[in-house]
C-alpha positions as CSV (number, residue, x, y, z in Angstrom):
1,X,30.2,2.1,-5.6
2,X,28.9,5.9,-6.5
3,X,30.4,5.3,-10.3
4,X,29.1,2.3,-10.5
5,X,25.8,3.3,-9.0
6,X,25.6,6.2,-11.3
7,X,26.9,4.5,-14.3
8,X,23.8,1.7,-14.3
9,X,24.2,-1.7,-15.0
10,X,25.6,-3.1,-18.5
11,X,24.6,-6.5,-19.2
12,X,27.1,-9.1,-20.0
13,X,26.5,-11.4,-23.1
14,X,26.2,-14.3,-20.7
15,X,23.2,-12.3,-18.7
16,X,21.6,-11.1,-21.7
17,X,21.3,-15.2,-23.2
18,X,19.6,-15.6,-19.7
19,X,16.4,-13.5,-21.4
20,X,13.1,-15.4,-21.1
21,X,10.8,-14.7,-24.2
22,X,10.9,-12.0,-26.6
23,X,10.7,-8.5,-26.0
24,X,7.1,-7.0,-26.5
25,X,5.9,-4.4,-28.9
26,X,5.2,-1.7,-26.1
27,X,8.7,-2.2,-24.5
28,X,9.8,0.8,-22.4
29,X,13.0,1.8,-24.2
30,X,12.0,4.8,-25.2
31,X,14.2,7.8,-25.0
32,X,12.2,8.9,-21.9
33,X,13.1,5.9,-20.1
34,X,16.7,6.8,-21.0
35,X,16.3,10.1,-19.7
36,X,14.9,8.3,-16.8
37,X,17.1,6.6,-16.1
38,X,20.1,8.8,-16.2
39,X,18.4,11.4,-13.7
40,X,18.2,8.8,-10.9
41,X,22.0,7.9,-12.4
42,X,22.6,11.4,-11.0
43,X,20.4,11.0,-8.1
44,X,22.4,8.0,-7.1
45,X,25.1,9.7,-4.3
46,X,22.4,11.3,-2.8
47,X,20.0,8.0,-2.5
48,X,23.4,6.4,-1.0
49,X,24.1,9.0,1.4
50,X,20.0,9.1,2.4
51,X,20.6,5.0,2.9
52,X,23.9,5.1,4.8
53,X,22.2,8.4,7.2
54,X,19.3,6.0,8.2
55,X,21.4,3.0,8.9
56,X,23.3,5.2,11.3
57,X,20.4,6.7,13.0
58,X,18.6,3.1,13.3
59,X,16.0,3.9,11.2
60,X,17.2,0.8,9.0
61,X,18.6,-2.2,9.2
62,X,21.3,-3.8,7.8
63,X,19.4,-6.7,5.9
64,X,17.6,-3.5,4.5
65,X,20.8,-1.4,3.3
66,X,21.8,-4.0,1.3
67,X,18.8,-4.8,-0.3
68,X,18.4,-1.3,-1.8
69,X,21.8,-1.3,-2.9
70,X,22.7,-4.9,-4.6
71,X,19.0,-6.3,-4.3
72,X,17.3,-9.5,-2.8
73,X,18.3,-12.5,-4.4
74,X,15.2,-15.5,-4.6
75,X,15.6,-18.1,-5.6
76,X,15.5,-18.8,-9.7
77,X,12.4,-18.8,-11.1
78,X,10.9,-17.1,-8.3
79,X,7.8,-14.0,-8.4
80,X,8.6,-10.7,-7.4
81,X,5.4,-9.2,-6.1
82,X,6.0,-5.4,-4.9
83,X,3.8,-3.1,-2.9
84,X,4.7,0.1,-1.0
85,X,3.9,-0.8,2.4
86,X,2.1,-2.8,4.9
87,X,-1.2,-1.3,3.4
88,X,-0.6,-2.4,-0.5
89,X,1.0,-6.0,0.9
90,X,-2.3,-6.7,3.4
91,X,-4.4,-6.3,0.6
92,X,-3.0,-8.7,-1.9
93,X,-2.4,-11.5,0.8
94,X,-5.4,-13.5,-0.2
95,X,-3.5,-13.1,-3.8
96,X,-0.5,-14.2,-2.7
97,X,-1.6,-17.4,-1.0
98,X,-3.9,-18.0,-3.8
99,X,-0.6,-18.3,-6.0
100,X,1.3,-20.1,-3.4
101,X,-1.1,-23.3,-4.2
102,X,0.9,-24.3,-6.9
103,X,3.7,-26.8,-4.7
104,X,6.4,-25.0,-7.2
105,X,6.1,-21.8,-6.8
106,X,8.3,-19.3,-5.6
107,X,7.8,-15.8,-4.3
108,X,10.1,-12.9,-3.6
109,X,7.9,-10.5,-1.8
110,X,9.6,-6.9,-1.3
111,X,8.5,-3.3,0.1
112,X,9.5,-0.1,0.2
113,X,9.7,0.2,3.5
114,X,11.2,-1.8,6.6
115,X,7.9,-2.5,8.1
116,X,6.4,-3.7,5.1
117,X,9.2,-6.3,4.5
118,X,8.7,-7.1,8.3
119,X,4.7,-7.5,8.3
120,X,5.1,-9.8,5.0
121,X,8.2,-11.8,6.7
122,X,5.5,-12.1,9.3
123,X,3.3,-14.7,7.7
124,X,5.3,-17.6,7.5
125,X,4.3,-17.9,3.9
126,X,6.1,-21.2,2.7
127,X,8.7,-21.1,-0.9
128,X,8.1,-17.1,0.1
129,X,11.1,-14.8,0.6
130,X,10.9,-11.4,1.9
131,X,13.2,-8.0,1.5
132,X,13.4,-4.6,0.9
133,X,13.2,-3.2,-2.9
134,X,16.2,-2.3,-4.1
135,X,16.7,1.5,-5.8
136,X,15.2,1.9,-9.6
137,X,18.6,1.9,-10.7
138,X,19.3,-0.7,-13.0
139,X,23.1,-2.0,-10.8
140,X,20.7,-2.0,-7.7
141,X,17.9,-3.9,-9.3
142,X,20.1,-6.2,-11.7
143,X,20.7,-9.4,-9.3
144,X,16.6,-9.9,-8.4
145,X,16.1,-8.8,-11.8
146,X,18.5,-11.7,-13.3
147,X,16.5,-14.5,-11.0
148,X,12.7,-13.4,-11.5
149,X,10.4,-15.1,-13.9
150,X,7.3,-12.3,-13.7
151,X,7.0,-9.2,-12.0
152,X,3.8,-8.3,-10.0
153,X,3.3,-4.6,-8.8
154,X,0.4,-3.9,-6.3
155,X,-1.7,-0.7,-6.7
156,X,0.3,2.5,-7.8
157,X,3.8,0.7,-7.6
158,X,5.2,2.1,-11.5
159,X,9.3,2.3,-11.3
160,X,10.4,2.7,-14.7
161,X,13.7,0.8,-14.6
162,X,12.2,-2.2,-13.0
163,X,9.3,-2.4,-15.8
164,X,11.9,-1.7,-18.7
165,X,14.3,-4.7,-17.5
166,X,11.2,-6.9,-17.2
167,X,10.0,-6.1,-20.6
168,X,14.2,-6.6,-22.2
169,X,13.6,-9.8,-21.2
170,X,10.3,-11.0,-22.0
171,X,9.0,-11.4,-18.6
172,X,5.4,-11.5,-17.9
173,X,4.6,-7.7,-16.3
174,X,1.1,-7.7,-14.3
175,X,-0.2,-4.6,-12.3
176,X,-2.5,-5.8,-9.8
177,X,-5.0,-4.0,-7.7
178,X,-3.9,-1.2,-10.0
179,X,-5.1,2.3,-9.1
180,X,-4.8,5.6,-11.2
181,X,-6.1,8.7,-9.9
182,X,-7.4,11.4,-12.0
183,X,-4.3,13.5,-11.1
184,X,-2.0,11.2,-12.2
185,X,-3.6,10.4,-15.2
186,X,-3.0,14.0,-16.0
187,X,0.4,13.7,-15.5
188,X,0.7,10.6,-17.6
189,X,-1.1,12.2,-20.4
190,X,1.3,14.8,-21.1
191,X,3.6,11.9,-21.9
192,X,1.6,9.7,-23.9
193,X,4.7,7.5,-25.3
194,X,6.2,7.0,-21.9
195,X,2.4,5.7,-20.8
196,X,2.2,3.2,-23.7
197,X,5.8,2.1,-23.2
198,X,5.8,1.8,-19.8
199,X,2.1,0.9,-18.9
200,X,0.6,-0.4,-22.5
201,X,3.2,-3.4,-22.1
202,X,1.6,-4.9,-19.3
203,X,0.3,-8.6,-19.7
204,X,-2.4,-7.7,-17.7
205,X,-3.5,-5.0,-15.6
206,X,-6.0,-5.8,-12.8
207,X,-7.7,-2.4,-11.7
208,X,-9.0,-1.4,-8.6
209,X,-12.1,0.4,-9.7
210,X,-13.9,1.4,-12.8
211,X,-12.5,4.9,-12.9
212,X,-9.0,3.3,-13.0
213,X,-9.5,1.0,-15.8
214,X,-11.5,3.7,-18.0
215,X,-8.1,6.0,-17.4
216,X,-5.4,2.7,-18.2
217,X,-7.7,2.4,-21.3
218,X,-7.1,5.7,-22.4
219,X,-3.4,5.8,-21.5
220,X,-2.6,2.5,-24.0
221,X,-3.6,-0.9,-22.2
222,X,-5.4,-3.2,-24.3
223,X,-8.9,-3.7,-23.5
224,X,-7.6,-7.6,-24.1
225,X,-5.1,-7.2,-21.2
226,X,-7.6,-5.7,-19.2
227,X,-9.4,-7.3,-16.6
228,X,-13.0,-6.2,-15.0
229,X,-12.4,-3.9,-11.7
230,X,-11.4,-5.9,-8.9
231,X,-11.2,-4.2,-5.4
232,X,-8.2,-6.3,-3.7
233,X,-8.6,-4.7,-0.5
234,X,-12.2,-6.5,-0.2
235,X,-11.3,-9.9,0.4
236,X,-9.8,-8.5,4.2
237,X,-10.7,-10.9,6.8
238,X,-9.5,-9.9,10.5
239,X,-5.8,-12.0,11.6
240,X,-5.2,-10.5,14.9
241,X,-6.6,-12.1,18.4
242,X,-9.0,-9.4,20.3
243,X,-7.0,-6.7,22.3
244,X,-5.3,-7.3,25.5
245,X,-7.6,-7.6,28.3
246,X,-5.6,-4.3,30.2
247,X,-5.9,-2.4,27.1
248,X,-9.4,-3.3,26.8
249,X,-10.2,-1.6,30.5
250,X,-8.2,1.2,29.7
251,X,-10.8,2.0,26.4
252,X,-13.9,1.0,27.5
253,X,-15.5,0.5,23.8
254,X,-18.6,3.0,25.1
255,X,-16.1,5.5,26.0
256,X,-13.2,5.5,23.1
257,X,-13.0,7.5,20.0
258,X,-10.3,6.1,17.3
259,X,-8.7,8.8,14.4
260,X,-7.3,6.1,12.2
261,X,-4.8,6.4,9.6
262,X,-4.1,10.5,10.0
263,X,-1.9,12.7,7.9
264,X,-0.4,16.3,8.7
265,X,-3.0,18.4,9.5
266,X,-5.5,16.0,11.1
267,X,-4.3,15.4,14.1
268,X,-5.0,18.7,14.7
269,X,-8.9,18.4,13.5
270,X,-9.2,15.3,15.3
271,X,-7.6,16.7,18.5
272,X,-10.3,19.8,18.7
273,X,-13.0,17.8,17.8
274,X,-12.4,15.5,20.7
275,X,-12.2,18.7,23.1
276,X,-15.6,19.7,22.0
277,X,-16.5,16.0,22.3
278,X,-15.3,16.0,25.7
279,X,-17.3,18.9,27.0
280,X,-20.4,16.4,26.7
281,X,-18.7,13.1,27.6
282,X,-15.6,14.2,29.8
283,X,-14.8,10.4,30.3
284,X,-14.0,10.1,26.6
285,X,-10.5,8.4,25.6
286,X,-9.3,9.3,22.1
287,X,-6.7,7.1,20.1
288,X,-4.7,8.7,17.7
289,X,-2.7,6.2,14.7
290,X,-0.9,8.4,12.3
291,X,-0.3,6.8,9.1
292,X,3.4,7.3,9.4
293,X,4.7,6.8,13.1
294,X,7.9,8.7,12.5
295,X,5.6,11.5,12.9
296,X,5.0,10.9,16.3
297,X,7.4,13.9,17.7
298,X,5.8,16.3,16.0
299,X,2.0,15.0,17.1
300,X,2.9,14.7,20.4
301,X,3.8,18.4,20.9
302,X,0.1,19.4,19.9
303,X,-1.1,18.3,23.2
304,X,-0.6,15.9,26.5
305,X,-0.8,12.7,25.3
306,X,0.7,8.9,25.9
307,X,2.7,7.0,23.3
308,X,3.0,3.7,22.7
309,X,6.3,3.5,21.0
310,X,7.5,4.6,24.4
311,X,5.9,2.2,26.6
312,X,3.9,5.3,28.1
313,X,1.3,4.5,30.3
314,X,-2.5,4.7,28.2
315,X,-4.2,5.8,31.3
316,X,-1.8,8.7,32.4
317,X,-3.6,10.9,29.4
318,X,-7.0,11.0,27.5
319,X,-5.0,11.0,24.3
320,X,-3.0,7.6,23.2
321,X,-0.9,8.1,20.5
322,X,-0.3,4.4,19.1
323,X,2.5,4.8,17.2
324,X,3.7,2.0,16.3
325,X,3.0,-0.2,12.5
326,X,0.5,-3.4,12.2
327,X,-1.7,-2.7,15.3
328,X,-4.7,-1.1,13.4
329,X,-7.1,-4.1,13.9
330,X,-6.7,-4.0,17.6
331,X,-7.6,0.3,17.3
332,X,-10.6,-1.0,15.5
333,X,-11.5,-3.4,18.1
334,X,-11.6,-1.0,20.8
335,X,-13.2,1.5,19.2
336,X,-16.8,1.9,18.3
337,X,-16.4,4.9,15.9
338,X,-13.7,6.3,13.9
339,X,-12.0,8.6,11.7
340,X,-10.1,7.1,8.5
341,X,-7.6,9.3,7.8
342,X,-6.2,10.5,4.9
343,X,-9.9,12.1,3.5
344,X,-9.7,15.3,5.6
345,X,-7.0,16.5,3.5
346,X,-6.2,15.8,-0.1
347,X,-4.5,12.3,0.6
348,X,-7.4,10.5,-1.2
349,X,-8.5,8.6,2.1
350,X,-7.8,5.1,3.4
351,X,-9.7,1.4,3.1
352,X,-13.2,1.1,4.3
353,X,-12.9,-2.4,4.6
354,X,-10.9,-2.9,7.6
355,X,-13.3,-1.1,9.8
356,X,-16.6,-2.4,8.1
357,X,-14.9,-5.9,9.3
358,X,-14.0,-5.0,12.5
359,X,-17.6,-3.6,13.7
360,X,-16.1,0.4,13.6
361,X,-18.7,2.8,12.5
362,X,-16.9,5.2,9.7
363,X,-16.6,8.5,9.7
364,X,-14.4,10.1,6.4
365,X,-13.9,13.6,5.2
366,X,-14.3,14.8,1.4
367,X,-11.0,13.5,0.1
368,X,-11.6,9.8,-0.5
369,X,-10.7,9.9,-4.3
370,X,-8.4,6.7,-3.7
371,X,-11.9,4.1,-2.6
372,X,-14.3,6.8,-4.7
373,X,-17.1,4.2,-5.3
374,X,-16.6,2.1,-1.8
375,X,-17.5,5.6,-0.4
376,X,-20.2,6.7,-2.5
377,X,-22.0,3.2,-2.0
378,X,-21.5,3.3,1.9
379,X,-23.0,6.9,2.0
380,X,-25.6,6.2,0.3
381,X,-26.5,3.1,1.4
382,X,-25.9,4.6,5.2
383,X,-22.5,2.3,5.6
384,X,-20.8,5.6,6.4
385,X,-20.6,9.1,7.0
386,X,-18.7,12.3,5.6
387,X,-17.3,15.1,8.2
388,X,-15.8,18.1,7.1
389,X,-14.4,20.0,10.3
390,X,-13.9,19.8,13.8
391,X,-17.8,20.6,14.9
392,X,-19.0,17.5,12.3
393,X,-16.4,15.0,13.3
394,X,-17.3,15.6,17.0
395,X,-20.8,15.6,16.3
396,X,-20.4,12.3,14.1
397,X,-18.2,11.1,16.9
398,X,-21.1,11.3,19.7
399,X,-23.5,9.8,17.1
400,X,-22.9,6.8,17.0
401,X,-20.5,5.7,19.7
402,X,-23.1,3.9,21.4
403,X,-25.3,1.6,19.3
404,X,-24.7,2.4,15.6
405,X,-26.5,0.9,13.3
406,X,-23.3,1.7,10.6
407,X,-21.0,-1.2,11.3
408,X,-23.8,-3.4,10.2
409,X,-25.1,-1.5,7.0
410,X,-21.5,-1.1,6.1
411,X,-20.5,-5.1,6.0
412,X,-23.4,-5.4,4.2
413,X,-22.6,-3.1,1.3
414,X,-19.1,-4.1,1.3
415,X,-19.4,-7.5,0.5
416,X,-16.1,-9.2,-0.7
417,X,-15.4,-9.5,-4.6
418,X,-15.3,-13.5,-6.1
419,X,-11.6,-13.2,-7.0
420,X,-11.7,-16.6,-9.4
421,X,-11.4,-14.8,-12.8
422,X,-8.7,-12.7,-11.5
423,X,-6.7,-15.7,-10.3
424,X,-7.3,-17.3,-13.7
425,X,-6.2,-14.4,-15.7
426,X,-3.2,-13.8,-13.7
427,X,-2.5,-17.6,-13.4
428,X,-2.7,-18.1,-17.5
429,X,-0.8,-15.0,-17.4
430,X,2.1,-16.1,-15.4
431,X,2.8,-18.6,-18.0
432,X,5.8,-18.6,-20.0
433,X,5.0,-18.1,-23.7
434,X,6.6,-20.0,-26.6
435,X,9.2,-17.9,-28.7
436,X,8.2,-16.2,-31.5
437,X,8.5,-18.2,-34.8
């Protein structure tokens, strides 16, 4: 398995007459995707080892371990749509049932993580399958890959291997919800072939914001294959029933304070801003998501708190740490104001639109590079707030726990997207194209 693993896959004659289309001007198989693809060759043991350690330790399943290693296999003809996580996969639901209104179709949905796989699986989407991605090695990727008619990557999703093989074999390539951050379009800039070949061959890119299409421009899309700026993230309606009725006594919504979404380092903000929030509310109750729950042992050593994961009881402490994945709607419920994560440190901050539809007043740091305009229009219009440190976010916290006027302002500035021309783009793009005379 580690040779073959390392040595990549080599197509048979009978796979490569399986090839849909012809192979498109920008294809990425360039010498950069060959020295790609021969440094996660190398990498290979070690991803194997990394796979086989977490099925051990329970941290994956098996359903999991095999998709990474010999891949998910729809059924013919079937989409592959891909997005990191729960995050990326919420978002482009409306998307993905948009596409599942042609009786035909077929989807392969797939995420990087467990939980992702688990919250699409979730939906009971009909013709819909659901897995883990397999590794950006060509052996791993090669039976999805031989199935697939069109390959759909949410957001920042770019695995070289995966784009190449779609591109060998003429198959429609469509970024979707596409982000590119100024940093990375730095990075990508010092390798300006490797952008055009891997990037430039899309059939369509469908960006996230204005920024992001301006930077795909410059990188080598075709303004043709470039759609206006489409904010997936804004067509989010609320799924989940209202909280438990014990939970709901145990956070009264005029006493709780919610840090949504938190990386390393602000637990620890959001931690001493609740003590100084405490010393003018004492019966304040503070719920703490991270964004990653496997952080939870390290969080819960930087004061007494309750987890969830561990069927603590909420009441025994002021601090609940929840975590556990796909509860964030019923945080938002029960809280009235809240931290979203990821924008006190330079993560580049999490979706507005979640708590704007959920009636949470938002409170954000200065790192919010990943929803720059959503941000700028909420604080100007009032929508939001931006907290810097432990004395702001308590003071922001006190604000407007009881009463805001924010939740209101902010579902009024964030006012979903009409998604029709995106459908229709994506839709005409999906279709086969004749042969080249």
């Amino acid at each position: 398995m580690l040779r073959a693993l390392a040595r990549g896959e080599r197509r048979s004659p009978s796979r490569q007459s399986k090839s849909r289309g012809t192979r498109p001007p920008g294809s990425a198989q360039g010498p950069l995707v060959i020295g790609y693809r021969l440094l996660v060759s190398l990498a290979a043991p070690v991803l194997l080892a990394l796979a086989l350690w977490r099925r051990l330790k329970g941290r994956e399943d098996g359903a999991a371990l095999r998709d990474r290693l010999l891949g998910p296999g729809p059924p013919e003809g079937a989409i592959w749509i891909h997005g990191a996580s729960n995050g990326e996969l919420a978002s482009a639901r409306p998307l993905i049932e948009a596409l599942l209104a042609d009786p035909d179709r077929q989807l392969l949905i797939t995420a990087n993580t467990r939980t992702g796989r688990d919250l699409a699986a979730g939906w009971h989407l009909p013709r819909t399958q659901t897995g883990v991605a397999p590794f950006d090695l060509r052996l791993c990727t090669a039976r999805t890959m031989a199935r697939i008619s069109a390959l759909v990557l949410l957001e920042n999703e770019v695995w070289p291997n995966r784009i190449a093989m779609t591109q060998s074999r003429g198959l429609p390539l469509i970024f979707a919800g596409a982000r590119m951050s100024a940093r990375s379009a730095r990075r990508w800039a010092r390798r300006p072939a490797l952008a055009r070949a891997l990037l430039g061959g899309a059939r369509l890119v469908a960006p996230q914001d204005s920024a992001s299409a301006a930077r795909f421009r410059d990188l080598g899309v075709a303004p043709d294959r470039l759609l206006p700026p489409f904010q997936l993230k804004s067509l989010y309606l609320p799924r989940s029933a209202p909280p438990d009725p014990a939970l709901a006594r145990t956070f009264p919504r005029d006493a709780s304070l919610l840090a949504a979404s938190t990386h390393p380092g602000e637990e620890d903000i959001a931690l001493d801003a609740f003590g100084i929030a405490r010393k003018h509310r004492p019966d304040l109750r503070l719920i703490l998501v991270p964004r990653h729950p496997d952080r939870a042992p390290a969080i819960a050593r930087l004061a007494p708190m309750a987890r969830r994961s561990l069927g603590e009881d909420p009441a025994s402490h002021p601090v609940y740490l929840a975590d556990t994945f796909g509860e964030m709607e019923t945080w938002y419920r029960l809280a009235p104001v809240a931290l979203v994560g990821g924008s006190l440190t330079e993560t580049g901050g999490h979706t507005p639109y979640e708590p704007a539809a959920l009636g949470c007043a938002i409170l954000h740091g200065p790192h919010v590079a990943n929803f720059a305009e959503d941000y700028a229009h909420l604080d100007a219009g009032g929508g939001a707030l931006q907290v810097s440190d432990a004395a702001s976010l308590a003071a922001g916290w006190l604000a407007h726990l009881d009463a805001s006027a924010m939740p209101a302002r902010a579902r009024g500035l964030l006012t979903p997207a009409d998604p029709t021309e995106m459908i229709v783009r994506i839709e005409a793009a999906l279709r086969p194209r004749p042969p080249a005379a």
